[in-house]
mmJSON file of the N, C-alpha and C atoms, coordinates in Angstrom:
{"data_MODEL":{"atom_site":{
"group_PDB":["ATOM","ATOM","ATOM","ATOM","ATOM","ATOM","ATOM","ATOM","ATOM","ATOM","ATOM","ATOM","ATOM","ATOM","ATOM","ATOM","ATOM","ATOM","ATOM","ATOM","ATOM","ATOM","ATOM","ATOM","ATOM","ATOM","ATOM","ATOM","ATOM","ATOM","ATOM","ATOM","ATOM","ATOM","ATOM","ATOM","ATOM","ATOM","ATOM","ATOM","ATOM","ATOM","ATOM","ATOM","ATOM","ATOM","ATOM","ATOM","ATOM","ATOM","ATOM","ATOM","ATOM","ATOM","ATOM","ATOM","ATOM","ATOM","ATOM","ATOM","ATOM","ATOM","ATOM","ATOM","ATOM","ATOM","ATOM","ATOM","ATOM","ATOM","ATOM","ATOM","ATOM","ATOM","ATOM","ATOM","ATOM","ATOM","ATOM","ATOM","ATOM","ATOM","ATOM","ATOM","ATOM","ATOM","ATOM","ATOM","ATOM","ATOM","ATOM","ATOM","ATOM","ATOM","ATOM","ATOM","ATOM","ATOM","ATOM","ATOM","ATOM","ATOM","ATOM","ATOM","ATOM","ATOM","ATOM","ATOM","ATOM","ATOM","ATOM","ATOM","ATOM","ATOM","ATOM","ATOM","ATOM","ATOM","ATOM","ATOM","ATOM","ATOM","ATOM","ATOM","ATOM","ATOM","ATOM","ATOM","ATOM","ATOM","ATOM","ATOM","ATOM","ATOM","ATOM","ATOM","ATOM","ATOM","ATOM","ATOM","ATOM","ATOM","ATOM","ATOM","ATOM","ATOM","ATOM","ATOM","ATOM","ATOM","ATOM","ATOM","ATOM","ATOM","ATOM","ATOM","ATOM","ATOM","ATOM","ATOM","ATOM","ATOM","ATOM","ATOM","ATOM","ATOM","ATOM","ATOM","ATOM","ATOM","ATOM","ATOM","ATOM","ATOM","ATOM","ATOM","ATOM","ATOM","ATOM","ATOM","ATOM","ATOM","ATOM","ATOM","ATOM","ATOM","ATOM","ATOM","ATOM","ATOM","ATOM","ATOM","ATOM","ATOM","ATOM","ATOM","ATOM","ATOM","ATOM","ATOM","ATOM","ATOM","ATOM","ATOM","ATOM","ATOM","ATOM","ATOM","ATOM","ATOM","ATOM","ATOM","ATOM","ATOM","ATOM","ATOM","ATOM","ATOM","ATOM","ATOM","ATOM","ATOM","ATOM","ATOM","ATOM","ATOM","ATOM","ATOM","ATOM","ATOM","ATOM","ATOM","ATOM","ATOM","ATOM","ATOM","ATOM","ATOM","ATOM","ATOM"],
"id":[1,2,3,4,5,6,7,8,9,10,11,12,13,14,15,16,17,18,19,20,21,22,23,24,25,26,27,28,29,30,31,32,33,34,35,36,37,38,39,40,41,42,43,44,45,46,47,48,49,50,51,52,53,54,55,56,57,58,59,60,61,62,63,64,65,66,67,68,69,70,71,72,73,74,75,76,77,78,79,80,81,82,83,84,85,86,87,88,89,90,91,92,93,94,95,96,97,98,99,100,101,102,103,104,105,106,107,108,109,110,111,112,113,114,115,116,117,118,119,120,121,122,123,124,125,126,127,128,129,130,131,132,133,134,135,136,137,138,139,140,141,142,143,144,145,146,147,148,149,150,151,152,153,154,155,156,157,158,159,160,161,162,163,164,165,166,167,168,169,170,171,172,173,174,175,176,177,178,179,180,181,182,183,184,185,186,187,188,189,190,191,192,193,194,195,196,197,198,199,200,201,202,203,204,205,206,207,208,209,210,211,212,213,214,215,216,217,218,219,220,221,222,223,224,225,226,227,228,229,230,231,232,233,234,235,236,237,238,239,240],
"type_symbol":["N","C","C","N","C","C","N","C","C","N","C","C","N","C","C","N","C","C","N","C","C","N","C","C","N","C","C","N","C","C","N","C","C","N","C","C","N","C","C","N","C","C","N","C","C","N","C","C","N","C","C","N","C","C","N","C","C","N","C","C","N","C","C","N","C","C","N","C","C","N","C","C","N","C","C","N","C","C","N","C","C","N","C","C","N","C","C","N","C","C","N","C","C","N","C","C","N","C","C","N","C","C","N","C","C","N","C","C","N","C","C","N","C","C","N","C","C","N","C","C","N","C","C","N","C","C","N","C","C","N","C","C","N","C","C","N","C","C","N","C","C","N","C","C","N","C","C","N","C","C","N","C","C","N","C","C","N","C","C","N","C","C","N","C","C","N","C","C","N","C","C","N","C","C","N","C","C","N","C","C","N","C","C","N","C","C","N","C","C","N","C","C","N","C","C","N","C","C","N","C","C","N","C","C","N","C","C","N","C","C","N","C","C","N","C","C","N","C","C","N","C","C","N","C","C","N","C","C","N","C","C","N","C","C","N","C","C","N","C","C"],
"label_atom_id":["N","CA","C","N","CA","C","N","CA","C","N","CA","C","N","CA","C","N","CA","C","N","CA","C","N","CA","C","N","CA","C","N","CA","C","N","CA","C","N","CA","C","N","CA","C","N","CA","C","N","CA","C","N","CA","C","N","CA","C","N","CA","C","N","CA","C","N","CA","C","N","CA","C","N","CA","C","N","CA","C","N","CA","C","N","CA","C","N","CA","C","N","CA","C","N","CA","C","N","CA","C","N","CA","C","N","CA","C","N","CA","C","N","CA","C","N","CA","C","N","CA","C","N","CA","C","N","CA","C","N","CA","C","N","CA","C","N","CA","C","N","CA","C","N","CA","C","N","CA","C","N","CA","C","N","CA","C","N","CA","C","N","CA","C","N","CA","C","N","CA","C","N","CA","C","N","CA","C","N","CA","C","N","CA","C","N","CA","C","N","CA","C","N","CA","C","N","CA","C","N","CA","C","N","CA","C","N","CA","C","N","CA","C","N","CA","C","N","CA","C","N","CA","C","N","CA","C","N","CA","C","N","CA","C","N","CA","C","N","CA","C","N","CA","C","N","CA","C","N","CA","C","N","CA","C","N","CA","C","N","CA","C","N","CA","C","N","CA","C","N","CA","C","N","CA","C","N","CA","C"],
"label_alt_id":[null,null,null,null,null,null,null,null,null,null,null,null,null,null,null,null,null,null,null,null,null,null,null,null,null,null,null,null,null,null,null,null,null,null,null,null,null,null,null,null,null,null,null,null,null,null,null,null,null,null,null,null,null,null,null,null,null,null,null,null,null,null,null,null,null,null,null,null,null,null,null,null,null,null,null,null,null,null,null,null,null,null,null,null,null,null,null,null,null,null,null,null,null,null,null,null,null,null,null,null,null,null,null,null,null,null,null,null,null,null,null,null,null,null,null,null,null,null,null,null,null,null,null,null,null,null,null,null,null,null,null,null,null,null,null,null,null,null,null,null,null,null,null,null,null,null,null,null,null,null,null,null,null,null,null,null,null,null,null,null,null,null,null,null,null,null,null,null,null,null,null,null,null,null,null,null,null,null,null,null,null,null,null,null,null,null,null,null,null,null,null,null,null,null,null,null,null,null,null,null,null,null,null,null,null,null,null,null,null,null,null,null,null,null,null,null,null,null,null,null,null,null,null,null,null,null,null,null,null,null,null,null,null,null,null,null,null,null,null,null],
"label_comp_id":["UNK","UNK","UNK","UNK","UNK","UNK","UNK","UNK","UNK","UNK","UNK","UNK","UNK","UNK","UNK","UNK","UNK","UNK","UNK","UNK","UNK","UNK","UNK","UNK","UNK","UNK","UNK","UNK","UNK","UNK","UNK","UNK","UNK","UNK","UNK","UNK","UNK","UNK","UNK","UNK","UNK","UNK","UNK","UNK","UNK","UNK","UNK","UNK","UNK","UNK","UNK","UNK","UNK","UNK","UNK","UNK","UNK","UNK","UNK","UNK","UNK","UNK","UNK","UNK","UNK","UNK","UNK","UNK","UNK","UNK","UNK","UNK","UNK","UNK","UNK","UNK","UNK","UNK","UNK","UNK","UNK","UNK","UNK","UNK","UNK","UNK","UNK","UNK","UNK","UNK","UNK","UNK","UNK","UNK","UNK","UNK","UNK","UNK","UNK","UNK","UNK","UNK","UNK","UNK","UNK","UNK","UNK","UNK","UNK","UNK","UNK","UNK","UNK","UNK","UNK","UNK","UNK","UNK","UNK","UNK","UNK","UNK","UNK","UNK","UNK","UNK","UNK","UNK","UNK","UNK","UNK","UNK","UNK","UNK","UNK","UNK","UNK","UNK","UNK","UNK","UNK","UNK","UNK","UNK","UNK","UNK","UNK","UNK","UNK","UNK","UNK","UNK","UNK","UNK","UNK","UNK","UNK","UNK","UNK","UNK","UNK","UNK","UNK","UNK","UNK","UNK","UNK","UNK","UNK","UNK","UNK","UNK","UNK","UNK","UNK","UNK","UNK","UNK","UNK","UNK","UNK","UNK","UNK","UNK","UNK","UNK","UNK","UNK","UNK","UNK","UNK","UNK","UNK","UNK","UNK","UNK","UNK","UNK","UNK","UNK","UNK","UNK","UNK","UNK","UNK","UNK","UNK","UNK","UNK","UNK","UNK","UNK","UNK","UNK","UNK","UNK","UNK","UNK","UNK","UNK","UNK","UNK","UNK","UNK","UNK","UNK","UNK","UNK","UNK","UNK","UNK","UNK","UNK","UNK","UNK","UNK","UNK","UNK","UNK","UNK"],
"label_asym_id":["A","A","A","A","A","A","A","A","A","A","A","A","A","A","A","A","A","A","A","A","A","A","A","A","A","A","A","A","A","A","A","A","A","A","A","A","A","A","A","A","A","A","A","A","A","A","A","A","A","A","A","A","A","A","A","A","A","A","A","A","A","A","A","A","A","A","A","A","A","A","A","A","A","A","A","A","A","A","A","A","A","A","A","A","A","A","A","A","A","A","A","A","A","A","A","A","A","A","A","A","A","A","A","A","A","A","A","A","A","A","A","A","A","A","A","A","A","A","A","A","A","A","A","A","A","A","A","A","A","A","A","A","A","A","A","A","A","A","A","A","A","A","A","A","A","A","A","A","A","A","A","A","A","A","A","A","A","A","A","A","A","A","A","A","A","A","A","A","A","A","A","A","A","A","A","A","A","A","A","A","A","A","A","A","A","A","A","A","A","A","A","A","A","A","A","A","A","A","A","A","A","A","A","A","A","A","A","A","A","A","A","A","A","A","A","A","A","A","A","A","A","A","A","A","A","A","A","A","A","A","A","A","A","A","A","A","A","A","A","A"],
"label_entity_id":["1","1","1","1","1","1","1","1","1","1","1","1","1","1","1","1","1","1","1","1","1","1","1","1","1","1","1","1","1","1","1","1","1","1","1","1","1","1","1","1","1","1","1","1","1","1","1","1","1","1","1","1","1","1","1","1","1","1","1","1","1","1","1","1","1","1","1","1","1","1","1","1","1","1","1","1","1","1","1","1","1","1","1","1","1","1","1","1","1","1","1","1","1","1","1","1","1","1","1","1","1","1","1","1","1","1","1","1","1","1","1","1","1","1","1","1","1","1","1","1","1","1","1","1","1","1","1","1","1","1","1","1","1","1","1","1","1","1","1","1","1","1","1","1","1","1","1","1","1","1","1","1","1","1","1","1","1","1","1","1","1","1","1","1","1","1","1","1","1","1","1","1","1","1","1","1","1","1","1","1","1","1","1","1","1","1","1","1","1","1","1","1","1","1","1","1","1","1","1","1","1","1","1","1","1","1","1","1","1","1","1","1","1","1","1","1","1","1","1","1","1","1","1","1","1","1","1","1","1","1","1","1","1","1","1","1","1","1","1","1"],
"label_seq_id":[1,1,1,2,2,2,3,3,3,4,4,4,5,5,5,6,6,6,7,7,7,8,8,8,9,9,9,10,10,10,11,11,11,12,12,12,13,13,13,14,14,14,15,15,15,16,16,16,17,17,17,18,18,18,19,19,19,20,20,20,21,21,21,22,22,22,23,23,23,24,24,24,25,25,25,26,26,26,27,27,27,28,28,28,29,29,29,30,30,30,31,31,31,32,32,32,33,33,33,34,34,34,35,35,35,36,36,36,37,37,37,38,38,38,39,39,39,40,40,40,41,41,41,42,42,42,43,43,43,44,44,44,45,45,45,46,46,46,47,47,47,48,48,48,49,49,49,50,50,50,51,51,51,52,52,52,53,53,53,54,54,54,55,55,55,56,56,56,57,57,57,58,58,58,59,59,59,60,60,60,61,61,61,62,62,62,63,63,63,64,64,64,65,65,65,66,66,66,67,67,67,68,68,68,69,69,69,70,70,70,71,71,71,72,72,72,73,73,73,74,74,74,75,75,75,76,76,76,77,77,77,78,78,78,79,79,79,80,80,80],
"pdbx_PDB_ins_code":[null,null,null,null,null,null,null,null,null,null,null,null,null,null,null,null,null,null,null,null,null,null,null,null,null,null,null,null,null,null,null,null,null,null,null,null,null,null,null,null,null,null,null,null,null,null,null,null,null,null,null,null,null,null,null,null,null,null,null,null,null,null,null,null,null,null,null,null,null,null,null,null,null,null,null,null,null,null,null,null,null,null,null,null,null,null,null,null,null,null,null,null,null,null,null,null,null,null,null,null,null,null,null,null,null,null,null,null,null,null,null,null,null,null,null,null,null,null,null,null,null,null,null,null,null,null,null,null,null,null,null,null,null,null,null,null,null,null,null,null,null,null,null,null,null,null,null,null,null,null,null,null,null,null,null,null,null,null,null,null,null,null,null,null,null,null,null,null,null,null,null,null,null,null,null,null,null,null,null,null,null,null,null,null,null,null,null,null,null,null,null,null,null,null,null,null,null,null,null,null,null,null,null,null,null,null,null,null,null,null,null,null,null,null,null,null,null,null,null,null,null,null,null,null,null,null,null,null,null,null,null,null,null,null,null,null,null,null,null,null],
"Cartn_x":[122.398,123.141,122.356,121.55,120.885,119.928,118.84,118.299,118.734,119.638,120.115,120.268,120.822,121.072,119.727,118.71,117.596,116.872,117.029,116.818,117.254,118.506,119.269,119.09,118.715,118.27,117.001,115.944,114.496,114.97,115.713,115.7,115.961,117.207,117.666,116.558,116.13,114.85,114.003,113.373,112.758,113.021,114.173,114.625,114.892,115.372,115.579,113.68,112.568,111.591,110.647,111.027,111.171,111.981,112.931,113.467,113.013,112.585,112.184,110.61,110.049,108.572,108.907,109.45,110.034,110.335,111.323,111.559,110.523,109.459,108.099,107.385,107.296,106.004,107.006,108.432,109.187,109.149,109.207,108.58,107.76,106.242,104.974,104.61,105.502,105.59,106.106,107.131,107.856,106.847,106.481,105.521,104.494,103.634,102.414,102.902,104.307,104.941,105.28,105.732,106.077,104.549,103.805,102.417,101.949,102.023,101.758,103.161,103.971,104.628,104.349,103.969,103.732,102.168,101.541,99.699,100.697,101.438,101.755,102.207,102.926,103.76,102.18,102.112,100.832,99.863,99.648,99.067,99.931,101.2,101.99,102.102,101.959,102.067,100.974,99.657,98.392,98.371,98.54,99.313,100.06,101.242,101.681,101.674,100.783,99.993,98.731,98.238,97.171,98.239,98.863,99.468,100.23,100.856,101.132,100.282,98.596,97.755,97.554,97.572,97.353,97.995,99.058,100.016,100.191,100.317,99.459,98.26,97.585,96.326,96.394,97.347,97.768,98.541,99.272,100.418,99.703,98.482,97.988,97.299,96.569,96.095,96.776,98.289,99.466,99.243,99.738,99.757,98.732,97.424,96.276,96.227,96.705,97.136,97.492,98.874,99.947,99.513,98.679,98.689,97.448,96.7,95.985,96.308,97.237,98.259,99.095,99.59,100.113,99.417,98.024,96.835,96.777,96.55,96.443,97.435,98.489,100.029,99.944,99.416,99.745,98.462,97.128,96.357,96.484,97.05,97.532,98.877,99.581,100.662,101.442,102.349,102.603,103.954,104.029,105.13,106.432,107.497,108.807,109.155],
"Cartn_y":[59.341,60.375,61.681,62.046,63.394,63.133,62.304,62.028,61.968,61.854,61.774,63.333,64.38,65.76,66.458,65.814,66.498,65.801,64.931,64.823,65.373,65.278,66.482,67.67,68.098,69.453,70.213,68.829,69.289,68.882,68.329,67.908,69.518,70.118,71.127,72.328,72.5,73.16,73.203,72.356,71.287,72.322,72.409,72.477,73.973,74.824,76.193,76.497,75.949,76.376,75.85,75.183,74.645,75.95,76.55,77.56,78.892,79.095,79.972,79.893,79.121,79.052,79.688,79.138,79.357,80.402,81.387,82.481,83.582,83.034,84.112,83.842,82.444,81.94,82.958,82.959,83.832,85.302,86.03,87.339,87.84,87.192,87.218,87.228,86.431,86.237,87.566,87.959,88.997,90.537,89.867,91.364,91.643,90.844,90.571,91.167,90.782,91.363,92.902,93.143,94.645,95.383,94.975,95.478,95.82,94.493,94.471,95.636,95.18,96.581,97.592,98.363,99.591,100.174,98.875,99.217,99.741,98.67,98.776,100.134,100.761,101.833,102.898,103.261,103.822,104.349,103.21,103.11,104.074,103.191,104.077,105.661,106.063,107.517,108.294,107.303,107.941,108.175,107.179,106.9,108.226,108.195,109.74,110.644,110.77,112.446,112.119,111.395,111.81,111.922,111.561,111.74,112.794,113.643,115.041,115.671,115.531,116.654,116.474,115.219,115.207,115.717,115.832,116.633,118.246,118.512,119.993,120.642,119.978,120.021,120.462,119.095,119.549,120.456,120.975,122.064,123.253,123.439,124.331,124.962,123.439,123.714,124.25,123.479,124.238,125.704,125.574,127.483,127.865,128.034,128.63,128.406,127.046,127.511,128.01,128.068,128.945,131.062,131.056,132.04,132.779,131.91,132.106,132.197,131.287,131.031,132.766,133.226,134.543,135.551,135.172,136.921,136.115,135.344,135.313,135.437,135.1,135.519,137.518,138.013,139.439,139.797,139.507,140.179,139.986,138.636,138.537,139.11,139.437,140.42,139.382,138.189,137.226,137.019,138.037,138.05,138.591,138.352,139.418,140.3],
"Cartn_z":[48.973,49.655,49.705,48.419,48.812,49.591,49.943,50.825,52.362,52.252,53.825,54.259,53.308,53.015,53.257,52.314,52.567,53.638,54.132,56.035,56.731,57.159,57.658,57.775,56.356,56.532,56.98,56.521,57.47,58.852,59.281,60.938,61.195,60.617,61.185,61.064,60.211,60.047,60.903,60.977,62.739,63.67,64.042,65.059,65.393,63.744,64.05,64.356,63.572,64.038,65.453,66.217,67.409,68.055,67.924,68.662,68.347,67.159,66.733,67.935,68.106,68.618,69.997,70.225,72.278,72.326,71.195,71.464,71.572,70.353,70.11,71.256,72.081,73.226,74.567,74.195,75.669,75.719,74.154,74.044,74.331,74.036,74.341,75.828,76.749,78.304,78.643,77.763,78.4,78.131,77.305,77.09,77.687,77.987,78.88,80.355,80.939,81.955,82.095,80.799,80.684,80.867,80.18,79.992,82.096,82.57,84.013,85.017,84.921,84.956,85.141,83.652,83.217,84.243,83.992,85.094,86.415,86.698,87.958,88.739,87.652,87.857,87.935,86.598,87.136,87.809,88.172,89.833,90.798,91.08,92.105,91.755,90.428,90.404,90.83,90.71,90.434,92.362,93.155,94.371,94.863,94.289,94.762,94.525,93.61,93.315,94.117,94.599,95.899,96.956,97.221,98.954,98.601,97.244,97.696,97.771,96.985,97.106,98.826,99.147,101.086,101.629,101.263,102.055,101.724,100.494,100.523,101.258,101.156,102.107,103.859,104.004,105.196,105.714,104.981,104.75,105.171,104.161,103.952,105.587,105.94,107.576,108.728,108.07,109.673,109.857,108.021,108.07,108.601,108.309,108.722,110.234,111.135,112.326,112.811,112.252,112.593,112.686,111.362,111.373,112.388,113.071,114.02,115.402,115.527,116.743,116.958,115.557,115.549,116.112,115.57,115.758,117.361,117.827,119.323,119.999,119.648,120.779,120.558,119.327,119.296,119.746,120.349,120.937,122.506,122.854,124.319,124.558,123.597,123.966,124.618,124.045,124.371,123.475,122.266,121.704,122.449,122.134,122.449,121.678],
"occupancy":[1.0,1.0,1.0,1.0,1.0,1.0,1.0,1.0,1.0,1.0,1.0,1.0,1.0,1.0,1.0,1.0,1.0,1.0,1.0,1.0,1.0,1.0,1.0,1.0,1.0,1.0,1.0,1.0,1.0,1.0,1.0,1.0,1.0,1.0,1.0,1.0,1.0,1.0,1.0,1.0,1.0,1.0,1.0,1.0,1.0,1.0,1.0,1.0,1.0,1.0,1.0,1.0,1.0,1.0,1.0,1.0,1.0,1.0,1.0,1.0,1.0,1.0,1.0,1.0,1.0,1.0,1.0,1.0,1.0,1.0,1.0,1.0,1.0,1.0,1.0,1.0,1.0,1.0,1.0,1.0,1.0,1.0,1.0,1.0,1.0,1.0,1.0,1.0,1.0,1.0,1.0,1.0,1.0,1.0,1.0,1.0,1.0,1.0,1.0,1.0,1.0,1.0,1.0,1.0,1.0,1.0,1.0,1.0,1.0,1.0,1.0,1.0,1.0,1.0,1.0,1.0,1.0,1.0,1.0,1.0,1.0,1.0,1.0,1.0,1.0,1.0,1.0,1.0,1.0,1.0,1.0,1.0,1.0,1.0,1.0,1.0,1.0,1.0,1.0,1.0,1.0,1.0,1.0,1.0,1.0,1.0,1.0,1.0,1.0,1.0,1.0,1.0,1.0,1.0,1.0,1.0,1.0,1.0,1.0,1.0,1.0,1.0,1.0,1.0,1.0,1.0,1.0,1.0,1.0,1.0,1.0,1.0,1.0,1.0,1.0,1.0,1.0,1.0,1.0,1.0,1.0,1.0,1.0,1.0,1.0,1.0,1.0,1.0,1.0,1.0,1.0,1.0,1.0,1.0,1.0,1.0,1.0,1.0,1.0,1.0,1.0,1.0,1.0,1.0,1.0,1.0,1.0,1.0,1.0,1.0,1.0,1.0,1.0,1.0,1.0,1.0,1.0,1.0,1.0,1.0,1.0,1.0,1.0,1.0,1.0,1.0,1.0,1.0,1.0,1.0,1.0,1.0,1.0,1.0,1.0,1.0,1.0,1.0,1.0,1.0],
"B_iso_or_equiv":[0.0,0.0,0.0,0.0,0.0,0.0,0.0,0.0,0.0,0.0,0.0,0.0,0.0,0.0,0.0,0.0,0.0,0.0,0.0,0.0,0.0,0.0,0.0,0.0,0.0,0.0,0.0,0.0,0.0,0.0,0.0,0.0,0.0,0.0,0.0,0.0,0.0,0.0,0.0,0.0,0.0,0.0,0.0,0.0,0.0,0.0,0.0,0.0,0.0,0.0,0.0,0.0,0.0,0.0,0.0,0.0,0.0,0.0,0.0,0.0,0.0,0.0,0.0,0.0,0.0,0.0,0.0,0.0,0.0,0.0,0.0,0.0,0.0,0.0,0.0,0.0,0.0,0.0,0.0,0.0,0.0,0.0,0.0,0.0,0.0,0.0,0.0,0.0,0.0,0.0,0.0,0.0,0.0,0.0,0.0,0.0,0.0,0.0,0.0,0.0,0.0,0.0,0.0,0.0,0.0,0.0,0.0,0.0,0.0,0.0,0.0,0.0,0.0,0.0,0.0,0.0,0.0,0.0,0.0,0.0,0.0,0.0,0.0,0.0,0.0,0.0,0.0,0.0,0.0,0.0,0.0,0.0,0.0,0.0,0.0,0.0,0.0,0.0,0.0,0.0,0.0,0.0,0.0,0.0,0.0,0.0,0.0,0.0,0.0,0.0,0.0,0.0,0.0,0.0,0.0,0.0,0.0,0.0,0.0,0.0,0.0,0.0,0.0,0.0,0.0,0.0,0.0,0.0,0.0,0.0,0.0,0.0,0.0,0.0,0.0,0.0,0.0,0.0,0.0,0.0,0.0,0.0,0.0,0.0,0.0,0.0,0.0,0.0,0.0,0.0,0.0,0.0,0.0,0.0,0.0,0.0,0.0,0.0,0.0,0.0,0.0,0.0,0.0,0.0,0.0,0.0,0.0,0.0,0.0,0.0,0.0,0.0,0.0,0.0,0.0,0.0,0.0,0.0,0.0,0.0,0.0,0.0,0.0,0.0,0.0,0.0,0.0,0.0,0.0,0.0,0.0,0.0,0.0,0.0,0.0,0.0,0.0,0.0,0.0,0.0],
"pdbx_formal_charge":[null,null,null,null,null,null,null,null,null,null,null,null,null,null,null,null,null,null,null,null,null,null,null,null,null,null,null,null,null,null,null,null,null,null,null,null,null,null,null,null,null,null,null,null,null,null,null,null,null,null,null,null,null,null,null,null,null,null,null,null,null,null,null,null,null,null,null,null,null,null,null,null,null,null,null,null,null,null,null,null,null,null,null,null,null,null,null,null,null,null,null,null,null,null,null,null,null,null,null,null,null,null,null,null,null,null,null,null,null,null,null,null,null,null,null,null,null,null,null,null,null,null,null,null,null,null,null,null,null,null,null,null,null,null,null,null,null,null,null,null,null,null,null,null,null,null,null,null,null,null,null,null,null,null,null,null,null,null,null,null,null,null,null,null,null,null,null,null,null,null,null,null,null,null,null,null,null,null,null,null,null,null,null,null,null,null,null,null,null,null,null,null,null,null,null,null,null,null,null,null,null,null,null,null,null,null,null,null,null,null,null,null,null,null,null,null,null,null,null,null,null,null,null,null,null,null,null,null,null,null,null,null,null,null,null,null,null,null,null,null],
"auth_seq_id":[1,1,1,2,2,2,3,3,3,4,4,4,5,5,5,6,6,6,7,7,7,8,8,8,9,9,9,10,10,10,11,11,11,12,12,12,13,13,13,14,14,14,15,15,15,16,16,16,17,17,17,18,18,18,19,19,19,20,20,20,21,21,21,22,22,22,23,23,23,24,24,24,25,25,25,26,26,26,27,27,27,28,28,28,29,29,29,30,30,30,31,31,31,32,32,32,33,33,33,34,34,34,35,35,35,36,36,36,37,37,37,38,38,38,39,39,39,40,40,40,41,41,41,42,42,42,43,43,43,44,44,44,45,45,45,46,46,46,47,47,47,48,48,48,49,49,49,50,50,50,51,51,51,52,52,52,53,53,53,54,54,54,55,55,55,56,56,56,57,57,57,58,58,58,59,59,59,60,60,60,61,61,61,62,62,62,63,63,63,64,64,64,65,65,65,66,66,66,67,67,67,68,68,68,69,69,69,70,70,70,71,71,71,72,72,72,73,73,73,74,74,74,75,75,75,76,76,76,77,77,77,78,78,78,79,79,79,80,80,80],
"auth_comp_id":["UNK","UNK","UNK","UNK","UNK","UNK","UNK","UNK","UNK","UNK","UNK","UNK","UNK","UNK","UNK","UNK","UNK","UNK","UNK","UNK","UNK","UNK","UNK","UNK","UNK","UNK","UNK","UNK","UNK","UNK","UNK","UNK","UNK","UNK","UNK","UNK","UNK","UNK","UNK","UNK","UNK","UNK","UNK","UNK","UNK","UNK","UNK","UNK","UNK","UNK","UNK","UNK","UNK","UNK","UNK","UNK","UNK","UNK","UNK","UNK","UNK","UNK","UNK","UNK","UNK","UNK","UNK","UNK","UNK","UNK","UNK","UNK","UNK","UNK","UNK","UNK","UNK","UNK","UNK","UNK","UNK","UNK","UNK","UNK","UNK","UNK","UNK","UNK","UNK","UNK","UNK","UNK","UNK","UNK","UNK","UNK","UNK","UNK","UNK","UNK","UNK","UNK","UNK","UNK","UNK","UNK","UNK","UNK","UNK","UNK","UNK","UNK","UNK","UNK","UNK","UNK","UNK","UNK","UNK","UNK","UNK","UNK","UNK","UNK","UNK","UNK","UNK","UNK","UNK","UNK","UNK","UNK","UNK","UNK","UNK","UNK","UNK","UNK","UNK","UNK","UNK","UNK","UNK","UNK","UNK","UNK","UNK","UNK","UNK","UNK","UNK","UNK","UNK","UNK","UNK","UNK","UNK","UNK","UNK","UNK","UNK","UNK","UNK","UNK","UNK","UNK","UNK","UNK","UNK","UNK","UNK","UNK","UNK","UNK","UNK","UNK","UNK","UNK","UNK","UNK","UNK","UNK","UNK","UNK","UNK","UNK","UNK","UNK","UNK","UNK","UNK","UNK","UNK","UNK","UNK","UNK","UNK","UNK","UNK","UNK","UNK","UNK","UNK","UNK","UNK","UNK","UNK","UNK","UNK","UNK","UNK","UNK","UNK","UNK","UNK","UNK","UNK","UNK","UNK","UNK","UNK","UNK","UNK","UNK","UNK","UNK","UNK","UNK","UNK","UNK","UNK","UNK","UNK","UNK","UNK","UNK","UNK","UNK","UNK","UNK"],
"auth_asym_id":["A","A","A","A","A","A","A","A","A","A","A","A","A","A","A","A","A","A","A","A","A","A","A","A","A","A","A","A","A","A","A","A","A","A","A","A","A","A","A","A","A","A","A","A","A","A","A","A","A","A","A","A","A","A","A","A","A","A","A","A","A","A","A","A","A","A","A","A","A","A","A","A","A","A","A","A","A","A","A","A","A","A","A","A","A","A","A","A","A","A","A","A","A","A","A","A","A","A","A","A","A","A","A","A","A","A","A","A","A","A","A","A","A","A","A","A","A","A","A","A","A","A","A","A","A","A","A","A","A","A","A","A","A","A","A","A","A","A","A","A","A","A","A","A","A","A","A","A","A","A","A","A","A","A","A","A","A","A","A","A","A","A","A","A","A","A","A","A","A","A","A","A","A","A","A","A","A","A","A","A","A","A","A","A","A","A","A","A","A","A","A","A","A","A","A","A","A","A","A","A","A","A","A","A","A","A","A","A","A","A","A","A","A","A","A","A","A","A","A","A","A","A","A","A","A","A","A","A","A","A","A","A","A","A","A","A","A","A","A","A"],
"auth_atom_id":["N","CA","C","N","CA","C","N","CA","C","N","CA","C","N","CA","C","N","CA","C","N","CA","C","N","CA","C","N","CA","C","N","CA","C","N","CA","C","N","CA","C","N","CA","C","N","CA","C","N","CA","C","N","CA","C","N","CA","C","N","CA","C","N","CA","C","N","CA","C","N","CA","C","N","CA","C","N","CA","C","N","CA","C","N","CA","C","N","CA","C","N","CA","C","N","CA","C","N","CA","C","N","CA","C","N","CA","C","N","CA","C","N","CA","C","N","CA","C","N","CA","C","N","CA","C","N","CA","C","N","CA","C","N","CA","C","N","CA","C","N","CA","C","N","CA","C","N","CA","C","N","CA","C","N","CA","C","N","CA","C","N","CA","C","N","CA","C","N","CA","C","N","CA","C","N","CA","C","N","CA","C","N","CA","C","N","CA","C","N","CA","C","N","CA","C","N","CA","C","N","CA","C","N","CA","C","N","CA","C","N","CA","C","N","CA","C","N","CA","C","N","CA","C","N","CA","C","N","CA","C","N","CA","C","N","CA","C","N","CA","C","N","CA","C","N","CA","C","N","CA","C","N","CA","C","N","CA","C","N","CA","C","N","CA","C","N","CA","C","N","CA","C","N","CA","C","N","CA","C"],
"pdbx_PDB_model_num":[1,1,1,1,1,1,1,1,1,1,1,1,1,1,1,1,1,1,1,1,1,1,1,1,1,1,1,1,1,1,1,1,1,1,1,1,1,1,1,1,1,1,1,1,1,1,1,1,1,1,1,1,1,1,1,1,1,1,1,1,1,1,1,1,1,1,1,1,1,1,1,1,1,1,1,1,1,1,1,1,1,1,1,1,1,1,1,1,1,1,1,1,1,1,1,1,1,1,1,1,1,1,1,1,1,1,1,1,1,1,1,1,1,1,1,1,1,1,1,1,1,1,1,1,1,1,1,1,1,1,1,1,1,1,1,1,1,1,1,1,1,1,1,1,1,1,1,1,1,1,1,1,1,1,1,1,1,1,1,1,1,1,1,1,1,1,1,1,1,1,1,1,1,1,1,1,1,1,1,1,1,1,1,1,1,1,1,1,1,1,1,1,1,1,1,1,1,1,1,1,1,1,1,1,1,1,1,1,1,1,1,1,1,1,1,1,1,1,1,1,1,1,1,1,1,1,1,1,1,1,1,1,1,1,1,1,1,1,1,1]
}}}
């Protein structure tokens, strides 16, 4: 009878470390993902801090149009 007990109980053993494995091999998946993620994101920030400096940039050009467009409407006397 204790033999059957102490079978039983390595089966179950077995088995919590059989689940125990899958959970550490599904963590490890999950982390490797988070890791790819995190690059991912990254990127996209590194991403939209160039396209606002582009767009500052360009900002910057309207104005300087604009403000040329001004000195020529007020030397042709073109304003109201």
């Amino acid at each position: 009878m204790a033999s059957n007990v102490e079978n039983l109980m390595l089966e179950h053993l077995k088995r919590f470390q059989s689940t125990l494995e899958r959970i550490e091999r599904k963590q490890d998946e999950m982390t490797a993902r988070l890791a790819n993620l995190e690059g991912s994101v990254a990127s996209i920030m590194q991403h939209l801090a160039h396209l606002a400096g582009a767009d500052a940039a360009q900002q910057t050009a309207i104005d300087n149009i604009n403000m040329r467009l001004d000195r020529i409407e007020r030397r042709l006397e073109l304003t109201h």
